[in-house]
Kinemage of the C-alpha trace (Angstrom):
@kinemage 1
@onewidth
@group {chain A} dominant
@subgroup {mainchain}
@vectorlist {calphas} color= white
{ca unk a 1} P 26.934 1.764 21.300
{ca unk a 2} L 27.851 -0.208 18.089
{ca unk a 3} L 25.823 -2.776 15.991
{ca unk a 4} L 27.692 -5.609 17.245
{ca unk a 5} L 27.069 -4.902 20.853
{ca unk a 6} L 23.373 -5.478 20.434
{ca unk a 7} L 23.136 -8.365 18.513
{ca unk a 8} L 24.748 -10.204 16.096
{ca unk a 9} L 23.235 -10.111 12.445
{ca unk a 10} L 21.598 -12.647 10.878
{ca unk a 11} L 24.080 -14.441 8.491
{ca unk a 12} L 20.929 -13.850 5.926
{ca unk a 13} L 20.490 -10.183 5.885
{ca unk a 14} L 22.047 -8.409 3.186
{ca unk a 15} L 22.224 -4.689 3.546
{ca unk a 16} L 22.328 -2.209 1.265
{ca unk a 17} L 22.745 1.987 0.735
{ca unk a 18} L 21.947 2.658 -2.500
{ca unk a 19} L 20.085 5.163 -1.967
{ca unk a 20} L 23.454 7.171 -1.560
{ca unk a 21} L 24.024 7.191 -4.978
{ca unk a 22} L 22.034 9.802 -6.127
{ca unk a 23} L 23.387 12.223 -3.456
{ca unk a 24} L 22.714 15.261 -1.161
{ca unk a 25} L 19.872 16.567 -3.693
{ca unk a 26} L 17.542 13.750 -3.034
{ca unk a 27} L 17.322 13.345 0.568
{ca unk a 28} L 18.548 15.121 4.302
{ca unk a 29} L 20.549 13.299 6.970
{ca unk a 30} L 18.301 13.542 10.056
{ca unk a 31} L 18.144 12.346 13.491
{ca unk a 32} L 15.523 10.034 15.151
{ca unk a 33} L 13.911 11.184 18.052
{ca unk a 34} L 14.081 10.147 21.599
{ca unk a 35} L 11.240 7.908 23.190
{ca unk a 36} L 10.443 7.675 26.820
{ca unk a 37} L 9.243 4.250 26.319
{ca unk a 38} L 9.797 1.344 24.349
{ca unk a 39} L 6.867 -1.322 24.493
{ca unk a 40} L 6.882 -4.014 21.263
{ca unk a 41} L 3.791 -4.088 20.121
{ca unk a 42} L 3.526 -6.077 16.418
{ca unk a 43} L 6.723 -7.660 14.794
{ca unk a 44} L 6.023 -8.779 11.069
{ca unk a 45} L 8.554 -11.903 11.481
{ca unk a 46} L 6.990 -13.326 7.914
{ca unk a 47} L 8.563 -10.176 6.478
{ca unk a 48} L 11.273 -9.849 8.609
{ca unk a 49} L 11.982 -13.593 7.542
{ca unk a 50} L 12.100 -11.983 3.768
{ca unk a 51} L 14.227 -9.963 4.635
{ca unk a 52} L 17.359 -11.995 6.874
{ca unk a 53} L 15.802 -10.014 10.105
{ca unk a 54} L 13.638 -12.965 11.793
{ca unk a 55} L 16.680 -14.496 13.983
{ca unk a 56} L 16.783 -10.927 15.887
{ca unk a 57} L 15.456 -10.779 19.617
{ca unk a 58} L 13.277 -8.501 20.797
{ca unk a 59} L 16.257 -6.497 22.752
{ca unk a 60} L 17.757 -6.331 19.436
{ca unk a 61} L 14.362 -5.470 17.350
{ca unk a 62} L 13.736 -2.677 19.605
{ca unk a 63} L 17.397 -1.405 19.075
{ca unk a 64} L 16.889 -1.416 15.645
{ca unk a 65} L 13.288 0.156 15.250
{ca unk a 66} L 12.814 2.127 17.909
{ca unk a 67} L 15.644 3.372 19.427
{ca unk a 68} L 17.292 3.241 15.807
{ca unk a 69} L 20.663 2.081 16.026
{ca unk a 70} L 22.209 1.556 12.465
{ca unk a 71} L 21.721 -1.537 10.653
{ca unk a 72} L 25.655 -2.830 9.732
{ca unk a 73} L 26.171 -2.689 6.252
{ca unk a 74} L 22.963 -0.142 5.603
{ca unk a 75} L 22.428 3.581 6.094
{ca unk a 76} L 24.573 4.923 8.777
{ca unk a 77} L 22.080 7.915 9.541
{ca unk a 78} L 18.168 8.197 8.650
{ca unk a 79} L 17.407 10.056 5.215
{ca unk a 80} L 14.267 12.138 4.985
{ca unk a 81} L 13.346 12.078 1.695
{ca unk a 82} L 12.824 15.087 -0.539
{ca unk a 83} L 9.353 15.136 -3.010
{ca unk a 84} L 6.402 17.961 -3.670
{ca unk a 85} L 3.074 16.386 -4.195
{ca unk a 86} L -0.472 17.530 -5.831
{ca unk a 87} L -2.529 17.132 -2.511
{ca unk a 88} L -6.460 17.209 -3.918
{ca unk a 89} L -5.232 18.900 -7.005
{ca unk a 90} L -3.127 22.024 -5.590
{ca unk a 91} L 0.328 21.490 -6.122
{ca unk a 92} L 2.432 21.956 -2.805
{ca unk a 93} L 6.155 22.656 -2.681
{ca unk a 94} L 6.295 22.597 0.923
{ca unk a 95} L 6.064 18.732 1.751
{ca unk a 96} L 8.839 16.448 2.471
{ca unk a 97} L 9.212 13.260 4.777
{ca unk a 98} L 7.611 15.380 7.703
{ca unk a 99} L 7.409 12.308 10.581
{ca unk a 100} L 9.787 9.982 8.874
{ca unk a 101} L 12.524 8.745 7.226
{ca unk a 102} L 14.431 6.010 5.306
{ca unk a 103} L 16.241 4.049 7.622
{ca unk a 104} L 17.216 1.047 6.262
{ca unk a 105} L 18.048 -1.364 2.802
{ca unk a 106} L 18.611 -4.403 1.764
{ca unk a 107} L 17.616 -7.545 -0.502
{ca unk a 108} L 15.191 -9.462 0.189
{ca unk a 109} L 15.103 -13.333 -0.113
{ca unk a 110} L 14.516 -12.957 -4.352
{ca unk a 111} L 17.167 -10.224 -4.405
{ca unk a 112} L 14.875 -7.297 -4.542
{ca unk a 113} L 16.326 -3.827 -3.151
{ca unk a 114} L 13.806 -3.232 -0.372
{ca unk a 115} L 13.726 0.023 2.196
{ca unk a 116} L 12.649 0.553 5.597
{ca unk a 117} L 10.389 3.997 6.282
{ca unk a 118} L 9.261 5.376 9.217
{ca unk a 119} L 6.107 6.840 10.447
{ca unk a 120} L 6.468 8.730 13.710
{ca unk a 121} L 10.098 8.814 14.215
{ca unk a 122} L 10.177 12.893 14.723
{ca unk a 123} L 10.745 15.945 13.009
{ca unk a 124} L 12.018 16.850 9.968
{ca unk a 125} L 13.335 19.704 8.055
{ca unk a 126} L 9.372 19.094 6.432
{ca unk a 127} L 7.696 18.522 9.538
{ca unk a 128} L 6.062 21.964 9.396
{ca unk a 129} L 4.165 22.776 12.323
{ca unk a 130} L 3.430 19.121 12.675
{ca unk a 131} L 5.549 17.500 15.952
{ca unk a 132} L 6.908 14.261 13.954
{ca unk a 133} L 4.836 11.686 15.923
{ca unk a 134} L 2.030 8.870 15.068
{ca unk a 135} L -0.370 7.794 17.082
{ca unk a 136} L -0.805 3.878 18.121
{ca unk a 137} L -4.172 4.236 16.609
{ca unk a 138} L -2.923 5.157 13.529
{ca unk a 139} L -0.259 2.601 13.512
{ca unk a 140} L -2.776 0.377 14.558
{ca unk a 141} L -4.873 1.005 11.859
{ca unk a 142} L -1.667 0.767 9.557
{ca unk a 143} L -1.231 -2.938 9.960
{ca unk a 144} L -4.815 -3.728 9.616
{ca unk a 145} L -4.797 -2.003 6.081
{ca unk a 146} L -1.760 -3.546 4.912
{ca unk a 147} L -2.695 -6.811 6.039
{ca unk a 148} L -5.721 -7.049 4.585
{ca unk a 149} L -4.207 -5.570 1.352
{ca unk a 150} L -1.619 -8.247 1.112
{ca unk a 151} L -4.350 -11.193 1.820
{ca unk a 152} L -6.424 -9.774 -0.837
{ca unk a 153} L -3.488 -9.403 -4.027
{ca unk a 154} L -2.684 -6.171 -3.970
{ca unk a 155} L 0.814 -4.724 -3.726
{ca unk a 156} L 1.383 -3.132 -0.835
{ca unk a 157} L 3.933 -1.979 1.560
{ca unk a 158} L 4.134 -4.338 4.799
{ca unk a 159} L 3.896 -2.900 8.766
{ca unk a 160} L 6.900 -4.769 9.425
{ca unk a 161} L 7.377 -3.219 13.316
{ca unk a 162} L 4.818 -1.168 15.772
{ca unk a 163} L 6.204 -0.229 18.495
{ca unk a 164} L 4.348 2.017 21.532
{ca unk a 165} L 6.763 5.094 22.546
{ca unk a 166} L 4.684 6.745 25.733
{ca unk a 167} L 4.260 9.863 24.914
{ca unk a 168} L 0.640 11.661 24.941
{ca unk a 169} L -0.311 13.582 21.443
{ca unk a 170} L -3.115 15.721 20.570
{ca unk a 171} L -4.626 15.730 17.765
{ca unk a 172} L -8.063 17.077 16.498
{ca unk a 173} L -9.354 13.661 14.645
{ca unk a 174} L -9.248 11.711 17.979
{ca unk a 175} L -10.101 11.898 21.509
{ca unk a 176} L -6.344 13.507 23.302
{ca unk a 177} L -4.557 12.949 24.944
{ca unk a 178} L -3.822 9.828 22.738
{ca unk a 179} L -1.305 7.534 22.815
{ca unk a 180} L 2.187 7.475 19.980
{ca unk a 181} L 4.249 4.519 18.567
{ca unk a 182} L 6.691 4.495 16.143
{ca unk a 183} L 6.002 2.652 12.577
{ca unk a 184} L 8.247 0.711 10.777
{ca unk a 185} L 7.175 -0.278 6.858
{ca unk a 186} L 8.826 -2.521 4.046
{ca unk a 187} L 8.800 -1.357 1.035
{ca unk a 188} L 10.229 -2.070 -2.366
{ca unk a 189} L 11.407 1.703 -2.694
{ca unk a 190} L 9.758 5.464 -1.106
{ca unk a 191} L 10.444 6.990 -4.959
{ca unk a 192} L 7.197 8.917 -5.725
{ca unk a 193} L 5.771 10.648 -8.474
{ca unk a 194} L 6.279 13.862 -6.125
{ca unk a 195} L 9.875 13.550 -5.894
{ca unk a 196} L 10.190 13.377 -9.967
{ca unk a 197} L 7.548 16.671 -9.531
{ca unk a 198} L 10.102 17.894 -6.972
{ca unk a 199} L 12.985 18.056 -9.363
{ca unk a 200} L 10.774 19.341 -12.070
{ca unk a 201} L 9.946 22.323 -10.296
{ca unk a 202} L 13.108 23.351 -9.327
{ca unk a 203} L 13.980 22.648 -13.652
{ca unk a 204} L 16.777 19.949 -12.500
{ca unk a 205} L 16.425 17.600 -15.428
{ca unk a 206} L 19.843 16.145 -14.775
{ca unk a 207} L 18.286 15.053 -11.538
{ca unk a 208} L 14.936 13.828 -13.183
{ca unk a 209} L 17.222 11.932 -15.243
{ca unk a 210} L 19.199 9.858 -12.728
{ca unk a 211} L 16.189 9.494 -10.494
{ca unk a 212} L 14.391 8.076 -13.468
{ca unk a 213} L 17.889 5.839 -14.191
{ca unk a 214} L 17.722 4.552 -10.278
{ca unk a 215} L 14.161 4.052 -10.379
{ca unk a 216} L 14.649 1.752 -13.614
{ca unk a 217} L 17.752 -0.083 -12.243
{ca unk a 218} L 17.025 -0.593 -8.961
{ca unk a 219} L 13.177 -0.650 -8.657
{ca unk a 220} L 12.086 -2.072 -11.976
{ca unk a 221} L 14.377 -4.699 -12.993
{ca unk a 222} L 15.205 -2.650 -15.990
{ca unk a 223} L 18.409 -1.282 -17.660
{ca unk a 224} L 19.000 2.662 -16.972
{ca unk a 225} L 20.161 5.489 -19.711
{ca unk a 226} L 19.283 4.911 -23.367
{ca unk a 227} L 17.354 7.922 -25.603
{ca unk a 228} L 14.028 5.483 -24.253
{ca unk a 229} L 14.882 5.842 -20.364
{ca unk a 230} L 11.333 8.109 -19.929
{ca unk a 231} L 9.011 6.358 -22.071
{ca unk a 232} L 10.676 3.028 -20.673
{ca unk a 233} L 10.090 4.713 -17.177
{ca unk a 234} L 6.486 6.024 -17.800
{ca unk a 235} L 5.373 2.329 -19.116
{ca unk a 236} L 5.901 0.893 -16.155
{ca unk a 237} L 4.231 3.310 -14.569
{ca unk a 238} L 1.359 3.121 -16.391
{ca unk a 239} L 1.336 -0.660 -16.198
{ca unk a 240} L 1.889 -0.650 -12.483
{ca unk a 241} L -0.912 2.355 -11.773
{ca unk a 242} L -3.115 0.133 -13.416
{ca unk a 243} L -2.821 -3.362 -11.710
{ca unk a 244} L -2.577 -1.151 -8.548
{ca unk a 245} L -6.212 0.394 -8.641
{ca unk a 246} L -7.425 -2.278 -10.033
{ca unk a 247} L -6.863 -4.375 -7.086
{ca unk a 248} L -8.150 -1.075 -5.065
{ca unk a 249} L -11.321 -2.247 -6.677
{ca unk a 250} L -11.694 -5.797 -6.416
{ca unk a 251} L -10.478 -5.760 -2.672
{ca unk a 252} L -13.312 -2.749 -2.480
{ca unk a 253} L -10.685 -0.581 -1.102
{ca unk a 254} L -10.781 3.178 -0.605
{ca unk a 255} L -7.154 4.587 -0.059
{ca unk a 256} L -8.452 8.296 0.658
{ca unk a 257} L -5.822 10.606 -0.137
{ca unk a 258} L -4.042 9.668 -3.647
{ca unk a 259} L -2.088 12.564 -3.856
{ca unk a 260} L 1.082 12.326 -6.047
{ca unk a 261} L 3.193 12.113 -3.115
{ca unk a 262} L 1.333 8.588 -2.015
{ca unk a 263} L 1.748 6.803 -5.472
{ca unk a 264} L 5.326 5.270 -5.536
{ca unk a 265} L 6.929 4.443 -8.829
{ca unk a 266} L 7.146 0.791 -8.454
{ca unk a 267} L 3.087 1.028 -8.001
{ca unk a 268} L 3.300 -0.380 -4.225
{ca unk a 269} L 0.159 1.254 -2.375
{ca unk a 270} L 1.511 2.553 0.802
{ca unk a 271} L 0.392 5.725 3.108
{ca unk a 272} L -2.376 5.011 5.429
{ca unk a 273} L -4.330 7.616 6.408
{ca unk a 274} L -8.145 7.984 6.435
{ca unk a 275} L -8.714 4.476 4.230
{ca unk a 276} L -11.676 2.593 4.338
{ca unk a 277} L -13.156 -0.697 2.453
{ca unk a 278} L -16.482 -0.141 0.866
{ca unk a 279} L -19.522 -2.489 2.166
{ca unk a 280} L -20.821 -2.363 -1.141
{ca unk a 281} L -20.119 -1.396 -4.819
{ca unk a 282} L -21.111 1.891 -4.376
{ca unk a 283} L -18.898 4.375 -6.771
{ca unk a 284} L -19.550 7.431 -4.006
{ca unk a 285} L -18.158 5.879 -1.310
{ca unk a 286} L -15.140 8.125 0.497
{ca unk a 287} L -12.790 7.406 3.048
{ca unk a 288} L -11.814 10.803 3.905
{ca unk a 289} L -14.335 12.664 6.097
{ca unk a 290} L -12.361 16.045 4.743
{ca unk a 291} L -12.671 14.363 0.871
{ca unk a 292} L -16.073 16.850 0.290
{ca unk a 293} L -16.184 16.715 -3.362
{ca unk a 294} L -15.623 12.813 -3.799
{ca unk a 295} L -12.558 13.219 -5.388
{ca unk a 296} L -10.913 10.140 -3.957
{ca unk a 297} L -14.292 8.276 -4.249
{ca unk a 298} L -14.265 4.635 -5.105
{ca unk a 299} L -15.623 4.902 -8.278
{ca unk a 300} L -12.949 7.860 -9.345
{ca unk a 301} L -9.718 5.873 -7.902
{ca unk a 302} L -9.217 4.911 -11.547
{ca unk a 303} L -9.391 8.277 -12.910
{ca unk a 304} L -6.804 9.642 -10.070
{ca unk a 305} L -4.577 7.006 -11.218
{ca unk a 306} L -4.777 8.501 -14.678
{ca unk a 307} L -4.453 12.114 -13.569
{ca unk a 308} L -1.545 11.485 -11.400
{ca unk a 309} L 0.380 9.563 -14.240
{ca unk a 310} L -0.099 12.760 -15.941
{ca unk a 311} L 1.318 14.862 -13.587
{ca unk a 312} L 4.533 12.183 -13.667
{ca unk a 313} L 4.756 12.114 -17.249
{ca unk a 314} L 4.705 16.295 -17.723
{ca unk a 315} L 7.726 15.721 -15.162
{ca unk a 316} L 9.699 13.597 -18.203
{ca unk a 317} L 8.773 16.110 -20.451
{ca unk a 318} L 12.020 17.479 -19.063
{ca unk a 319} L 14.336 14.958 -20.726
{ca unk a 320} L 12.034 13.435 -23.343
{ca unk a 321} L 9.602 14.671 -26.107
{ca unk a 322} L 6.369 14.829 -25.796
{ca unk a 323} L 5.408 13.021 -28.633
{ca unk a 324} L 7.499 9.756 -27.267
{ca unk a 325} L 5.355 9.942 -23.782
{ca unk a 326} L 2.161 10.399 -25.271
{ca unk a 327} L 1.470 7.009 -26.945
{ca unk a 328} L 2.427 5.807 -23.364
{ca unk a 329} L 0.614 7.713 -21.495
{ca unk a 330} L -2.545 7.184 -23.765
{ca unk a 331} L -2.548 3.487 -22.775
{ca unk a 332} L -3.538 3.639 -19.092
{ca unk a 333} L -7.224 3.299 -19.646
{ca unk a 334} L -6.789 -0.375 -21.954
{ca unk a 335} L -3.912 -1.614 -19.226
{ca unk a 336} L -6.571 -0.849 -16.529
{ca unk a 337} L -9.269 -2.473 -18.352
{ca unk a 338} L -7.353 -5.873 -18.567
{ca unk a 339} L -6.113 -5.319 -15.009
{ca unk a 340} L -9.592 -4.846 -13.739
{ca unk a 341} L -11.013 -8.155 -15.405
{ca unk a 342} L -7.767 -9.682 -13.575
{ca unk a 343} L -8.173 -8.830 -10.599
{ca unk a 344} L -11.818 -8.957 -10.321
{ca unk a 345} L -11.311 -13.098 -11.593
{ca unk a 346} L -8.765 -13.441 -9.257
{ca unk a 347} L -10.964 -12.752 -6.211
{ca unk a 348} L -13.560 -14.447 -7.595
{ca unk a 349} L -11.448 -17.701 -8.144
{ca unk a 350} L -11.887 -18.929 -11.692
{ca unk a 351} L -9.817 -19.146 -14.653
{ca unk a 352} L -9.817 -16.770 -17.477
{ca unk a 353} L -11.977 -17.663 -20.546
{ca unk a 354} L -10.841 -15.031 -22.297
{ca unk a 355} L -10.812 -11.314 -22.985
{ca unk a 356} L -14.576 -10.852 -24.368
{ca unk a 357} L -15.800 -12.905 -22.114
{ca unk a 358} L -14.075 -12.031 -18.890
{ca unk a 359} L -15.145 -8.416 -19.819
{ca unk a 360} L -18.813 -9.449 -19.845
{ca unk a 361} L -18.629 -11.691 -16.556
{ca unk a 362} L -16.927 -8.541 -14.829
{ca unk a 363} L -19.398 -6.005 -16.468
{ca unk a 364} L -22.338 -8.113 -15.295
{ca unk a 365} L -20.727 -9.034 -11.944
{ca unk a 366} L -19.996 -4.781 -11.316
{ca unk a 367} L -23.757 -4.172 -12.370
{ca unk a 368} L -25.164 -6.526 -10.344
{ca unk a 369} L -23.240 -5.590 -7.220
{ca unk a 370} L -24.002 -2.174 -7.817
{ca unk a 371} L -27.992 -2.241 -8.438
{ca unk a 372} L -28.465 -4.937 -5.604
{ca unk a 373} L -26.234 -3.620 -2.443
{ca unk a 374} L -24.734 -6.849 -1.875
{ca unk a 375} L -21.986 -6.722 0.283
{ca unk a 376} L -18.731 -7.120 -1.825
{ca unk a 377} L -17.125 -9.356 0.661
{ca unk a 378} L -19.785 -11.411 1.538
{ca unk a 379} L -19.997 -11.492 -2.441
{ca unk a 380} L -17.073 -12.604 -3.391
{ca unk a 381} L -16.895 -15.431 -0.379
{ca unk a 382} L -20.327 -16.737 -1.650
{ca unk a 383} L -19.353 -17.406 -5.133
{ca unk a 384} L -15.410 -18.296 -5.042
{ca unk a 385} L -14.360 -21.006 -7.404
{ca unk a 386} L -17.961 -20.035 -9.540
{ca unk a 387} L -20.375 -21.652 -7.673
{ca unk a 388} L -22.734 -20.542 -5.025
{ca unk a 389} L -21.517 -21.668 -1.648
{ca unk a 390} L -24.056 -21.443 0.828
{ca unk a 391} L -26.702 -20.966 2.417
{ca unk a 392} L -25.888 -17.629 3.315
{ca unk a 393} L -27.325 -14.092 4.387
{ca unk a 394} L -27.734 -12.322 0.773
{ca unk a 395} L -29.444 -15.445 -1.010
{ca unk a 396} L -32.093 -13.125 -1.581
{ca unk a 397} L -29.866 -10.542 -3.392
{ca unk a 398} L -28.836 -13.172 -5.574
{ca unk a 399} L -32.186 -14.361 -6.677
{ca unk a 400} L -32.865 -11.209 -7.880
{ca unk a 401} L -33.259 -10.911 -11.869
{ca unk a 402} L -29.746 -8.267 -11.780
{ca unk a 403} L -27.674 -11.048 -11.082
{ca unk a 404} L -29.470 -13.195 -13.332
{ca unk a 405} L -26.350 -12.757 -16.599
{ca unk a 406} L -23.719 -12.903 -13.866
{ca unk a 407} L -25.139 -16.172 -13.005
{ca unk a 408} L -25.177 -17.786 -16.456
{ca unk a 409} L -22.391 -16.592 -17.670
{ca unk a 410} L -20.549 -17.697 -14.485
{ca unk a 411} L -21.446 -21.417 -14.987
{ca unk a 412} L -19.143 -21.687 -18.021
{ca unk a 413} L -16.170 -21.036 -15.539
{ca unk a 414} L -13.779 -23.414 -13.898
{ca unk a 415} L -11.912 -22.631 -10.655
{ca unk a 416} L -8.392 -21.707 -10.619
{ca unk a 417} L -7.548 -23.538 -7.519
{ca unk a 418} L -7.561 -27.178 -7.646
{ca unk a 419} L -10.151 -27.285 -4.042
{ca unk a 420} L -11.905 -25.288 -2.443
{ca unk a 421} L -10.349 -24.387 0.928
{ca unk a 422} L -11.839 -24.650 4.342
{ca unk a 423} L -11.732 -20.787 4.917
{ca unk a 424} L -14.859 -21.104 2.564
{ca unk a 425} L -16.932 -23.137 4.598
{ca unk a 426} L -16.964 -20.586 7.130
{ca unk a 427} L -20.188 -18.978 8.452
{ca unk a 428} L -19.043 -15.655 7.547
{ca unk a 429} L -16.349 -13.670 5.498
{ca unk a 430} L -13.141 -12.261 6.912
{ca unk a 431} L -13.871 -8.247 6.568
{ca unk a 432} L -12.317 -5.580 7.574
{ca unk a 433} L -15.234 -2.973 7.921
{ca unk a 434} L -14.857 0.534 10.193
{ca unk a 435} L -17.270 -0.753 13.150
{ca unk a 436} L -14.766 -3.540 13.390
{ca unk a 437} L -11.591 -1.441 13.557
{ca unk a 438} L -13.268 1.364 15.849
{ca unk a 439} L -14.108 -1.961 17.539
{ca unk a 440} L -10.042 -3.905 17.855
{ca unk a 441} L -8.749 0.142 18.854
{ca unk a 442} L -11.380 0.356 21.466
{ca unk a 443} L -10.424 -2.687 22.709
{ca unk a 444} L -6.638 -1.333 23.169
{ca unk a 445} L -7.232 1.768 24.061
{ca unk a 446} L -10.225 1.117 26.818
{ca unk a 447} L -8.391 -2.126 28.350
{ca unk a 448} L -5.096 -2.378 26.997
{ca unk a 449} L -6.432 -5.771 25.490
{ca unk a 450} L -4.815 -6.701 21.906
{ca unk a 451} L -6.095 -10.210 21.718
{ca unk a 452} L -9.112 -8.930 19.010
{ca unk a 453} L -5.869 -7.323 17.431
{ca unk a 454} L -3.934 -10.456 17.091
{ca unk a 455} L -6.816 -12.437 16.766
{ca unk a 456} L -7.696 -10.447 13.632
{ca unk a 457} L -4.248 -10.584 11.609
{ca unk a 458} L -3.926 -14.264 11.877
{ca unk a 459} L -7.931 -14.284 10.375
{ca unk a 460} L -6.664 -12.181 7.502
{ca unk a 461} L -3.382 -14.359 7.081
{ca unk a 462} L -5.709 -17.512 7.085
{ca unk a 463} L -8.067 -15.777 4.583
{ca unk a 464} L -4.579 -14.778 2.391
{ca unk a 465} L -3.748 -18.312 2.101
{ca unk a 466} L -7.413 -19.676 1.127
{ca unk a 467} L -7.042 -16.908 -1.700
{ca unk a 468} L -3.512 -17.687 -2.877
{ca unk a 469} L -4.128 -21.086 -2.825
């Protein structure tokens, strides 16, 4: 059956294959599995609108990213990517894209190079003993995380198509026979520090070298080659590792399972396993029930980041000095500090007053949330713009003398945005707890009912807006 047969493309839609560039080392042609069902279950049209893919049908969506029939212009065969990955700290050559694959590129509306990945679309030369599949629960759970992400800053890839595929999995971390979908994500880029570790294991530096040279082109809006390619390479890296768990922390956001092969090089969180957000500032808080040491706690996502970079920047050793990376490297911990007073304003709502005393509002904000066990959401809903909206459940909390500096130095503080919006005069914050998500997947999986699933996203979009202003 050919492209044209299904549907027409969008005028819009500008595909790409980039990717090809770098050759047969980086990546192995595979084929997409066959479904026995096809049921459309979440279209991201505001993404798909990004992208030039909006004006498709649903005939044509399902085509596309389920059944996976070629985008024109794009990849004429999925690619499963090729990358090695610390996993908690023990290196592992055996790992690959195991249930996925790159299917798709293009530019997006501001001429970013953007990919499509699956999740679920079958085996793999990496697939292991695994059977290539995803359950609707965890694709489910997939768009709730990245939704949430997006309405709350941070960079993140986008569920941009769920679709159910009726088959019945087993698995161990959920009552089985379950039901599988197939996930489709936007992302700018599936580059990860494990496929620079990849490479580096094998000793390929001339393939460390043109990965690094793609991922500056292509990803990073910067120039490729030059005797300053790594250190260029490993500063935006460091930048971008920063601003990422920075917003980790402001959203209170547990990823769970920051392994090298989860942290892409443009510093997009993507991967949704076990995540979690945190009810409160608590620093011990894990969303992995197999995560026994706290090693991907809350209060150590900032130190992963760190580690990780590490682990990326002894990869460049291969085609730079040490002595060039190290001045970048040592940087992190002052790019995070700034990004963490950023981000932490940002959901707040008020303007910076500078860096002293944005560092003491955040310090005394963090201390206060931490000694009291107010809810972070609730939190940062009650006090948006700097003042105290209310009444409201935790008044209490907030009389208390911990919050007493936060308060004062608060008051000097103007809003960023010019109003307040009406998502603030709600009774209650948009969260996005795990009662509440057991809660929307009961729903589905009991009745069949997505309404508290729909219902949901568009609270999260609303509560996006109110924050962007």
């Amino acid at each position: 059956m050919s492209p044209s047969s299904v549907n027409p493309m969008p005028a819009d839609f500008q595909p790409e294959e980039i990717i090809c560039s770098l050759g047969a080392d980086f990546y192995d042609a595979v084929e997409p599995a066959g479904f026995p069902a096809h049921i459309l279950r979440f279209r991201n049209d505001r993404a798909a609108a990004e992208t030039g893919l909006a004006a498709l049908d649903d005939e044509a969506w399902i085509s596309h990213f389920g059944k996976f029939l070629p985008l024109p212009g794009s990849l004429q065969e999925p690619l499963a990517l090729r990358y090695h990955g610390h996993q908690f700290r023990s290196y592992n050559p055996q790992i690959g894209d195991g249930r996925g694959f790159l299917f798709a590129q293009m530019r997006d509306k501001a001429g970013r190079l953007m990919d499509l990945g699956t999740k679920g679309s079958g085996q793999t030369p990496y697939s292991r003993f695994g059977d290539g599949r995803l359950t609707l629960k965890g694709a489910v759970r997939e768009v709730l995380a990245t939704e949430m992400l997006e309405a709350l800053g941070v960079r993140t890839s986008r569920s941009f198509s769920v679709i159910e595929t009726g088959e019945a999995l087993q698995r161990n971390d959920e009552p089985s026979p379950t039901r599988s979908a197939v996930l489709v994500r936007l992302s700018h880029g599936h580059i990860r520090y494990g496929s620079f570790q990849r490479f580096a294991y094998l000793g390929e530096s001339e393939n460390i070298a043109r990965l690094a040279d793609y991922s500056l082109q292509h990803l990073l809006n910067d120039r490729p080659g030059g005797d300053d390619a790594a250190p260029r390479l490993l500063d935006h890296a460091v930048k971008g590792a920063a601003r990422l768990v920075a917003s980790y922390m402001a959203a209170g956001f547990v990823h769970g399972v920051l392994n090298t092969d989860n942290i892409s090089i443009t510093a997009e969180s993507f991967d949704y396993g076990p995540w979690r957000f945190n009810p409160t500032w608590n620093g011990s808080f894990t969303a992995a029930y197999f995560d026994e040491s706290g090693l991907y706690a809350f209060g150590r996502q900032a130190e992963t980041l760190q580690w990780n970079l590490l682990q990326l920047a002894n990869c460049l050793t291969h085609i730079a000095p040490v002595e060039v990376l190290q001045p970048v490297f040592d940087s992190y911990a002052e790019h995070y500090r700034r990004a963490f007073c950023a981000a932490m304003l940002w959901r707040l709502g008020v303007r910076s007053r500078g860096e002293e005393s944005d560092q003491q509002l955040v310090e005394a904000m963090a201390e206060a949330l931490s000694k009291t066990g107010v809810g972070i959401d609730r939190f940062f809903f009650d006090w948006f713009g700097g003042r105290r909206h209310g009444p409201g459940p935790e008044d209490a909390g907030y009389d208390r003398p911990e919050f007493t500096d936060f308060i004062t130095r608060l008051s000097s503080y103007a809003p960023r945005l010019g109003s307040t919006p009406d998502y603030f005069h709600d009774a209650a914050p948009c969260s996005m707890l795990i009662d509440e998500v057991e809660a929307i997947w009961s729903a589905i999986a009991g009745d069949d009912d997505w309404k508290p699933f729909h219902a949901k996203v568009a609270a999260i979009r609303r509560m996006g807006e109110a924050l962007a202003g």
